[in-house]
LUMLO-625440 format. One line per 10 residues: number of its first residue (from 1); for each residue y negated, z, x of N, C-alpha, C. Coordinates in steps of 0.1 Angstrom, whole numbers. Example, Ala and Ser with C-alpha at 12.3 -4.5 7.8 and 13.67 -1.06 7.14 Angstrom:
% residues 2
1	57/78/132/45/78/123/33/78/132  22/71/128/11/71/137/0/79/129
***
This chain:
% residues 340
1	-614/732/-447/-615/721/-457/-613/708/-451  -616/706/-435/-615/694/-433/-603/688/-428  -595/698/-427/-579/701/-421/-573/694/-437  -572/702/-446/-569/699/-458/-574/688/-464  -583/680/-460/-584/668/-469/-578/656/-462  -578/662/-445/-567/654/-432/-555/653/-437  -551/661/-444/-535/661/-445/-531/657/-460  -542/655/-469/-540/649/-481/-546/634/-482  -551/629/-470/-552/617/-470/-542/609/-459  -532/619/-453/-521/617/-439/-504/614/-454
11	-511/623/-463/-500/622/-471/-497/611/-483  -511/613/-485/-515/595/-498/-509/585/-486  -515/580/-477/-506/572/-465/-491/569/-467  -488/581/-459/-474/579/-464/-465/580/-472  -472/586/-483/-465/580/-496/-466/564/-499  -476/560/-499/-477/544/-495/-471/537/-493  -466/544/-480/-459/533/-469/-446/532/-473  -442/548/-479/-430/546/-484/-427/541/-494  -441/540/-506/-439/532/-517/-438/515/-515  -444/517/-504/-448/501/-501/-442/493/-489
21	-431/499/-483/-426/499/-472/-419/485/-471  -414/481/-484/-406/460/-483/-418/456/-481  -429/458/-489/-437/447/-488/-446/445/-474  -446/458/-468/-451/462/-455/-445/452/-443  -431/455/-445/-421/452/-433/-424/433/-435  -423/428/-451/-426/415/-453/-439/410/-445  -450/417/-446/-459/413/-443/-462/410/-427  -456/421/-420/-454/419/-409/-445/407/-404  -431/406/-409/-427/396/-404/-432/384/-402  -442/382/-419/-446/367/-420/-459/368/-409
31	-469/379/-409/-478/378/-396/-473/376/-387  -457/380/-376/-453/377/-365/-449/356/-370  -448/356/-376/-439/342/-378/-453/330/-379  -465/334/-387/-474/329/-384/-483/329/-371  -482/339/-365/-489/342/-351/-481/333/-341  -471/333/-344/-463/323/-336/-467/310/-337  -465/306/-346/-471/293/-349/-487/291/-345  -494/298/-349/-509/295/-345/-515/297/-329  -504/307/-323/-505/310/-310/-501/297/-302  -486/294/-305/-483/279/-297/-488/268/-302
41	-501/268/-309/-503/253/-315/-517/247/-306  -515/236/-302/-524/228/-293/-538/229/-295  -547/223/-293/-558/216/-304/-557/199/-302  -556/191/-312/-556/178/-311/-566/173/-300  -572/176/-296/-579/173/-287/-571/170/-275  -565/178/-272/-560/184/-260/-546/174/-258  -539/173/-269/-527/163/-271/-533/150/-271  -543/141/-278/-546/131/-275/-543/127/-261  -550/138/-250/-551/134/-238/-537/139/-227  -527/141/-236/-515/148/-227/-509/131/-228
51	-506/131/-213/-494/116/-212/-478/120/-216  -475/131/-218/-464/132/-221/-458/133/-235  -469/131/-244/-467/128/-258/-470/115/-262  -454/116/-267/-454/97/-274/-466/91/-278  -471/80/-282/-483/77/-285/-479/75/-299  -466/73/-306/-463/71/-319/-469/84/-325  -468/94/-319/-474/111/-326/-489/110/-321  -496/103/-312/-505/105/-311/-515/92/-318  -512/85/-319/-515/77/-332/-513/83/-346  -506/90/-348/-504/97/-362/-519/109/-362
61	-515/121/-350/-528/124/-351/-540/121/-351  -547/108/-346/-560/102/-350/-562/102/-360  -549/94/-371/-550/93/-383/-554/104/-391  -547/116/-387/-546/129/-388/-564/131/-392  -570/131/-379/-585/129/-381/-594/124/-390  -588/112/-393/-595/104/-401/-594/110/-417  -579/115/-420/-579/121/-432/-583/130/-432  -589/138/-425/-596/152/-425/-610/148/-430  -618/135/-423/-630/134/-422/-633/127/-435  -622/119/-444/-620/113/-456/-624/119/-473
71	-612/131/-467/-611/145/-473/-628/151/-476  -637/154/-468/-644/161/-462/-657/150/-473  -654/135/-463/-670/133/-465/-668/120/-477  -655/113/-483/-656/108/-492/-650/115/-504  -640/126/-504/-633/132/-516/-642/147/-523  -654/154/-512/-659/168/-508/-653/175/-510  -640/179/-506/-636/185/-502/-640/195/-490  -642/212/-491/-648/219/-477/-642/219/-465  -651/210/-455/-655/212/-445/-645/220/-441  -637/224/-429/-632/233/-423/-625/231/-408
81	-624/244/-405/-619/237/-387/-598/233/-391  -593/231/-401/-579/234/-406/-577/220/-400  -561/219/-395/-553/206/-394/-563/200/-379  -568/207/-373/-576/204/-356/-569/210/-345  -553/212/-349/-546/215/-340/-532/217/-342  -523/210/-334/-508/208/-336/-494/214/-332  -488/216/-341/-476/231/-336/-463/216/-336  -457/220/-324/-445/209/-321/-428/216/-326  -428/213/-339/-413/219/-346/-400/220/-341  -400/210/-329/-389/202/-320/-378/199/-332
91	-379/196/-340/-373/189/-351/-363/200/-358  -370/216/-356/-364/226/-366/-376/229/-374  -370/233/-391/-380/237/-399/-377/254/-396  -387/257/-398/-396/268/-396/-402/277/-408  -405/269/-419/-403/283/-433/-398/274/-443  -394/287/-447/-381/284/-461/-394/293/-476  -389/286/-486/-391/293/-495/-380/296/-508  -377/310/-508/-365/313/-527/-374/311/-539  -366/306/-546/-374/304/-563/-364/312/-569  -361/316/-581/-354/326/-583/-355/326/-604
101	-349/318/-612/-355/320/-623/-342/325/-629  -341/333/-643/-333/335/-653/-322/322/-655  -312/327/-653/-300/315/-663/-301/310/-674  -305/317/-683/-300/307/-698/-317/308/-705  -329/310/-698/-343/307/-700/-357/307/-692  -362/299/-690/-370/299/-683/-382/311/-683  -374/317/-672/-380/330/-670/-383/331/-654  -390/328/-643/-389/326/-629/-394/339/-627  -384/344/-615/-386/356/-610/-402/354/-601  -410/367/-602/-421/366/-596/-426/380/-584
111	-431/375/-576/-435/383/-563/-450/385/-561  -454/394/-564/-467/403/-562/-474/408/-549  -481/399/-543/-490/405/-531/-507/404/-532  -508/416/-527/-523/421/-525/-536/410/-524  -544/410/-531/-552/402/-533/-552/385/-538  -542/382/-534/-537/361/-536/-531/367/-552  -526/372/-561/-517/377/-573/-504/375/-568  -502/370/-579/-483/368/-579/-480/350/-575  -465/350/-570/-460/335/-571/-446/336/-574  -443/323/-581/-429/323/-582/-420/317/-568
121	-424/326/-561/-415/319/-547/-414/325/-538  -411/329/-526/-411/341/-517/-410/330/-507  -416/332/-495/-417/324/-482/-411/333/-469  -404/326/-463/-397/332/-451/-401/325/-435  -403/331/-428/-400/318/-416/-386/321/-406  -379/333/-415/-365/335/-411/-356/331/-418  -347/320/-416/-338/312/-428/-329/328/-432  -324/331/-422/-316/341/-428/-320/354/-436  -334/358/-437/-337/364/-448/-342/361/-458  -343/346/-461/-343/339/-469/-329/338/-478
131	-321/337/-470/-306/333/-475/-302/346/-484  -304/359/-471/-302/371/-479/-306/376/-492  -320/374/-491/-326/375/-503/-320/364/-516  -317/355/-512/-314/343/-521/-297/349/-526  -289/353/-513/-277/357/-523/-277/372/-530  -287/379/-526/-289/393/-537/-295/391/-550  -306/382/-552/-307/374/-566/-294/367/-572  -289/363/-562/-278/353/-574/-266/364/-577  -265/376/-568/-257/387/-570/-262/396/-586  -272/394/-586/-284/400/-602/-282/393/-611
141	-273/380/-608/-272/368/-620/-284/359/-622  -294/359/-613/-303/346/-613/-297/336/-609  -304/320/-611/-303/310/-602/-314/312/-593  -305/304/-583/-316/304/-566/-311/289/-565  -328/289/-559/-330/279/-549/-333/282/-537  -331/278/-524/-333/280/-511/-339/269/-507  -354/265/-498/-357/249/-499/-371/252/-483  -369/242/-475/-378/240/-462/-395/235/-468  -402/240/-460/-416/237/-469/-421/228/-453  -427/216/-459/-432/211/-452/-445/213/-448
151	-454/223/-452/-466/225/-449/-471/236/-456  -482/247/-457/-487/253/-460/-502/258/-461  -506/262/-469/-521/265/-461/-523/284/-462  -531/289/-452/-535/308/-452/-547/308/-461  -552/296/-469/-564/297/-474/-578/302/-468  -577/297/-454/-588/300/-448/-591/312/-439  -576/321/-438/-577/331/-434/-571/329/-423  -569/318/-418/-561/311/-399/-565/296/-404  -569/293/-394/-570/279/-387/-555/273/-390  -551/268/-403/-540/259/-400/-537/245/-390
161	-527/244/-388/-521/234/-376/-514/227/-387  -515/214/-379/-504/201/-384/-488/204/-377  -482/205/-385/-468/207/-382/-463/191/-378  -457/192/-370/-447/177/-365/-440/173/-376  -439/175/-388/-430/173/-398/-436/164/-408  -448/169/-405/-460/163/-415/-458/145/-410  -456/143/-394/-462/135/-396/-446/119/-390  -437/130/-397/-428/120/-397/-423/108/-412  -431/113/-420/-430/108/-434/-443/91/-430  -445/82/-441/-456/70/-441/-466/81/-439
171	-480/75/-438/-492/72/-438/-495/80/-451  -491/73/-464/-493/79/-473/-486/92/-480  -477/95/-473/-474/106/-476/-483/119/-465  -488/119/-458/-487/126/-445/-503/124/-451  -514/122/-454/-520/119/-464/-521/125/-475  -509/127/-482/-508/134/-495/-504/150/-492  -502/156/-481/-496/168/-476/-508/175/-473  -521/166/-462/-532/175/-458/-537/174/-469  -540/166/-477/-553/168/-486/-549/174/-497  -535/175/-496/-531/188/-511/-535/198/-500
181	-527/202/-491/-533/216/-480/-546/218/-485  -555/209/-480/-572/207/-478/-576/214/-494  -572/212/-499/-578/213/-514/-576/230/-518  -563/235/-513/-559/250/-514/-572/257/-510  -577/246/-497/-594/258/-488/-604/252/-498  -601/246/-509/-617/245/-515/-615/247/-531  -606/248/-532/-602/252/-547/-591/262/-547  -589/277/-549/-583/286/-551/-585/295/-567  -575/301/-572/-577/311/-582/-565/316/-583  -568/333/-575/-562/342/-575/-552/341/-584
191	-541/347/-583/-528/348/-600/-526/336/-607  -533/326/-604/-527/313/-608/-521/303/-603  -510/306/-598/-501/296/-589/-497/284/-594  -496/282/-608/-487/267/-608/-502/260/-616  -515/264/-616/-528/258/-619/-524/255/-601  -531/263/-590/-534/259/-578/-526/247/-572  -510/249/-573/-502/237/-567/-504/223/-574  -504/225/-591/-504/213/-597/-519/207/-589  -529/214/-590/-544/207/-592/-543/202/-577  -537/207/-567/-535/203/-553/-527/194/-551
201	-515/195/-561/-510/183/-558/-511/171/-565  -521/172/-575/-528/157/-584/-540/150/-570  -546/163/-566/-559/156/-557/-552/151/-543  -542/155/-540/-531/151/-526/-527/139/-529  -521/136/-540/-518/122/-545/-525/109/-549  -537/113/-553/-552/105/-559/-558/108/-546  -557/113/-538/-568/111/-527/-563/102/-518  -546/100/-515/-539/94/-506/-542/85/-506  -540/78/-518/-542/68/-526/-556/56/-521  -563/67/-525/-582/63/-520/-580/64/-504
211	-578/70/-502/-578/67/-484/-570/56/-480  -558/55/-483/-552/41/-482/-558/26/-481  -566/28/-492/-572/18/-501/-588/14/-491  -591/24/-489/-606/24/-483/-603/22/-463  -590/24/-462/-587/24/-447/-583/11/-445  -573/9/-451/-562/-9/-454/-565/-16/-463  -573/-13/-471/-574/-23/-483/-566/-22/-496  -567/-26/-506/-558/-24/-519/-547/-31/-517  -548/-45/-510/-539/-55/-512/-533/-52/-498  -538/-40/-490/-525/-42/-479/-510/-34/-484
221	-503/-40/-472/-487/-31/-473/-484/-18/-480  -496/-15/-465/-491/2/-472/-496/9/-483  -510/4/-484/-511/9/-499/-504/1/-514  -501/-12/-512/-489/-13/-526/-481/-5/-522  -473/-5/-513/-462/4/-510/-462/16/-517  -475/27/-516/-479/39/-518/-478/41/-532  -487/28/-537/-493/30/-552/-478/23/-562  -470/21/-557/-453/16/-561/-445/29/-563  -446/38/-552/-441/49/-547/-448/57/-560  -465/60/-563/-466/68/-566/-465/66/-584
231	-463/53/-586/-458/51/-602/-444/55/-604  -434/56/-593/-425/57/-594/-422/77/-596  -433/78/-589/-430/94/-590/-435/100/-601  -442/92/-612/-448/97/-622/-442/96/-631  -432/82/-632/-421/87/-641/-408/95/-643  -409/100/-627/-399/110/-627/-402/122/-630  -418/121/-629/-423/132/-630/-423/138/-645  -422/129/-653/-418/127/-671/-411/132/-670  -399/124/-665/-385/129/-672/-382/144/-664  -387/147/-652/-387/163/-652/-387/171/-666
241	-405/169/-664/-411/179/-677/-401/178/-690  -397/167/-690/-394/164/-707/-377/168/-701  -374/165/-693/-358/173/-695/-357/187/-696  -370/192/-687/-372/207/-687/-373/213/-703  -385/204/-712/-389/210/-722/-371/212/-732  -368/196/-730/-356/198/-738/-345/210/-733  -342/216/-724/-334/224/-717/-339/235/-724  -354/238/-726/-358/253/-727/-354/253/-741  -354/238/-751/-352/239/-762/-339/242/-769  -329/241/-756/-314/244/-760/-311/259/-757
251	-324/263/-746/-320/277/-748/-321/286/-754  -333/284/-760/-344/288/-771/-331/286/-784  -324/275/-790/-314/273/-797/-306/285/-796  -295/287/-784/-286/291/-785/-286/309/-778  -295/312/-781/-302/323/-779/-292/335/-778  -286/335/-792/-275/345/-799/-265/343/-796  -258/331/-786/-246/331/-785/-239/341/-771  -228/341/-769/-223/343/-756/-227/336/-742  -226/343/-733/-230/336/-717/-218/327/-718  -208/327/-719/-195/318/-719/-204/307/-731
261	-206/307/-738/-212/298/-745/-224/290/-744  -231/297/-740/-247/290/-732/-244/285/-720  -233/288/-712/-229/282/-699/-226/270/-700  -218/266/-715/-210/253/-718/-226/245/-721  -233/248/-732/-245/239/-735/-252/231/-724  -252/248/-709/-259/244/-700/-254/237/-690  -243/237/-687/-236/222/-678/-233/212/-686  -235/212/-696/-237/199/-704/-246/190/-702  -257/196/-705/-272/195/-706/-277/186/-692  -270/197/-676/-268/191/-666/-261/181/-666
271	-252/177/-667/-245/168/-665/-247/153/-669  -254/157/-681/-262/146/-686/-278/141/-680  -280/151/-677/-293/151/-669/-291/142/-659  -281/142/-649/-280/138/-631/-276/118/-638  -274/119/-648/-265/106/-654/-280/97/-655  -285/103/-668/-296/97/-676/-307/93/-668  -306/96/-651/-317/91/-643/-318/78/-643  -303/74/-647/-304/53/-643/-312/49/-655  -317/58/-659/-323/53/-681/-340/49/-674  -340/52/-659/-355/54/-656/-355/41/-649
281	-366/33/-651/-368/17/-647/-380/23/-637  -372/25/-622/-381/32/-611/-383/14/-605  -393/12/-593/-395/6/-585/-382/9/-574  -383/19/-569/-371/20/-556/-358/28/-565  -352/24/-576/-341/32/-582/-329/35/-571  -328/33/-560/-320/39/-550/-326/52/-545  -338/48/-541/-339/66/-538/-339/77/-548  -340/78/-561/-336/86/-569/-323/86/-571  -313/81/-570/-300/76/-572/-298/86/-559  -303/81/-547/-294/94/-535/-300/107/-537
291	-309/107/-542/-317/123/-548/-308/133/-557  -301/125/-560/-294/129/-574/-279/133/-571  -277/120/-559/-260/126/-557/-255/135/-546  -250/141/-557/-244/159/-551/-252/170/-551  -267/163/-559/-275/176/-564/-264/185/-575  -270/200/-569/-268/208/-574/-278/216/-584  -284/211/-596/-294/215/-604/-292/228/-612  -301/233/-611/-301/251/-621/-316/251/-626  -318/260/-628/-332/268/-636/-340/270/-623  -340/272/-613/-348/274/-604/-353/259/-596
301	-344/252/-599/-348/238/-592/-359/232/-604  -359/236/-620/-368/228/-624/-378/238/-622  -380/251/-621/-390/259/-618/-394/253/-609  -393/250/-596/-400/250/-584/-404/235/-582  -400/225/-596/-402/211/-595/-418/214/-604  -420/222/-609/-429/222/-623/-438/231/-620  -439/242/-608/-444/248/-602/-459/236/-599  -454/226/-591/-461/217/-585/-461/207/-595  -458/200/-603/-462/193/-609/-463/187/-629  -457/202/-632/-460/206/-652/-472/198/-652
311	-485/198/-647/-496/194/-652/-500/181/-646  -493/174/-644/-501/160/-637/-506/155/-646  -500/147/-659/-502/143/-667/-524/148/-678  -518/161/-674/-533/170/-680/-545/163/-673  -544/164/-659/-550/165/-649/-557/149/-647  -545/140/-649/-548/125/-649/-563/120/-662  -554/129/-671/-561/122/-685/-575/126/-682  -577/141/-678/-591/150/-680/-598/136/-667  -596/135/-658/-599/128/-643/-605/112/-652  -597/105/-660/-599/96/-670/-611/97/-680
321	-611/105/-687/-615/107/-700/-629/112/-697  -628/126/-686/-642/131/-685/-649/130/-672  -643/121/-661/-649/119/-649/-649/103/-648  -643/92/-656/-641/78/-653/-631/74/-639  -627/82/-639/-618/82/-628/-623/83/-614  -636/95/-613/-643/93/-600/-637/108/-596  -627/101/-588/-621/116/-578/-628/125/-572  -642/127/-568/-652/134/-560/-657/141/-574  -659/136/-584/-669/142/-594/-653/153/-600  -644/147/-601/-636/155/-608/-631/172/-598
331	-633/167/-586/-630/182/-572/-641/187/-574  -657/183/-575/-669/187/-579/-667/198/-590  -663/194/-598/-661/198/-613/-657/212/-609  -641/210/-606/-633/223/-601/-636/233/-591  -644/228/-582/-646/229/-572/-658/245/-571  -668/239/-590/-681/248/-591/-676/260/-593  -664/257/-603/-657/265/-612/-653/278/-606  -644/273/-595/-633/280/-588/-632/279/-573  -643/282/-564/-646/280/-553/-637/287/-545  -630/281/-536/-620/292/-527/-632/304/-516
***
């Protein structure tokens, strides 16, 4: 009997493995590619005191500290040992993510793993099985995107490191990267990916902001600088959503026609799109202007734009309306709700 229930639990296994064998082999890679990273990463500690690192990165990491401890005891954000130790990129990125949506409607291909739910995006820390994967989708007739991720979080399941990449951007950006990270460890909900990025990336942006403000003052450099920057990104952030909504609405239109025919609506649509950016009265209208030339835009670039940020606008007003604009009471709020 006990031989026989050995060999019917030796065989559920391996049916498993063979049912489950991509996502197996995925899983492993991305554990070797994270183990890598977490294995060679310092602890800031330890770099402070190394004389052979620039002081320009070790000045960044202090800072590093201070937004952890900002995050933590002015935003409440949880507590955690994350971003207390640093992996040195030597100026290569290191994970890629594919987005992957339908051509003529916004339909984004989606990837299923065990316990986190689904996302619209697949992460690599091998460009080339990134690539591969990205041209067997576009082989199925999707659009791909292929795109370097400047940061990540395991949700509490590894000690994340500051990537060197993090901290080549301002103050306020580098700033807006940990405390979106930070927020993934204190606010999570399984199967809800473009809730989790948006709400991380409203409190990444609104916290930067307050840290700036509380570190330099309102009236210093870098925080006008930031809060210039970050009006600037909120009306691009408009004309995303609203070129997206209008795009879905030409798809939605031309439903019944031919792909030869929805192709013509839809490089139209584009072409007008990359034009109509000068219609935007930005503060820095050059850097959207180089954003723009030689982009190559599809369905998967506004997926993976809207992933992260469809709901700012929600997010602002609720933070307005039902918290007076007190950033701590509004992560409070979310925080009771949906505890990572």
């Amino acid at each position: 009997m006990i031989k026989k229930i050995g060999w019917v639990i030796l065989t559920v296994i391996l049916v498993l493995i063979i049912y489950f064998h991509e996502l197996i082999g995925y899983g492993i890679a991305q554990g070797k590619g994270q183990f890598h990273v977490l294995w060679n990463a310092q602890p800031i500690a330890e770099v402070l005191e190394d004389s052979s690192v620039p002081d320009s990165v070790k000045q960044k990491l202090t800072l590093v500290n201070e937004i952890r401890s900002f995050a933590f005891d002015s935003l409440g954000l949880t507590p955690t040992e994350n971003y207390t130790s640093f992996f040195d990129q030597q100026g290569k990125e290191i994970l890629w993510v594919v987005t992957a949506c339908a051509p003529y409607k916004f339909e984004p291909k989606e990837w299923s793993f065990p316990m986190i739910g689904s996302f619209a995006y697949k992460g690599y820390f091998d460009v080339n099985k990134a690539e591969n994967l990205a041209n067997q989708l576009k082989e199925e007739g999707f659009d791909v995107e292929v795109s370097p991720v400047s940061g990540w979080s395991t949700l509490g399941w590894f000690k994340d490191p500051v990537l060197s990449n993090m901290l080549e951007g301002s103050v306020g950006s580098m700033s807006n990267t940990l405390i979106h990270e930070l927020t993934h460890g204190t606010i999570f909900i399984p199967d809800s990916m473009i809730f989790n990025e948006n709400l991380a990336s409203f409190i990444g942006r609104k916290g930067a902001y307050q840290f700036l403000e509380a570190k330099y003052g309102k009236e210093s450099q870098q925080t006008v600088n930031y809060a210039a920057r970050l009006k600037d990104s909120e009306k691009f952030t408009r004309y995303m959503v609203h070129s997206a909504a209008k795009l879905d609405s030409i798809y939605n239109a031309v439903d019944t026609l031919s792909i030869a025919e929805k192709e013509w609506y839809k490089s139209s649509f584009m072409a007008s799109f990359k034009t109509d950016i000068d219609t935007v009265s930005f503060n820095n209208p050059e850097r959207y202007k180089k954003m723009f030339n030689g982009l190559q835009m599809n369905n998967a670039g506004f997926v993976s734009f809207l992933n992260y940020r469809e709901r700012q606008h929600e997010f602002n007003k609720q933070l307005g309306s039902d918290f007076g604009g007190d950033l701590k009471k509004f992560i409070s709020y979310w925080k009771k709700i949906y505890p990572n």
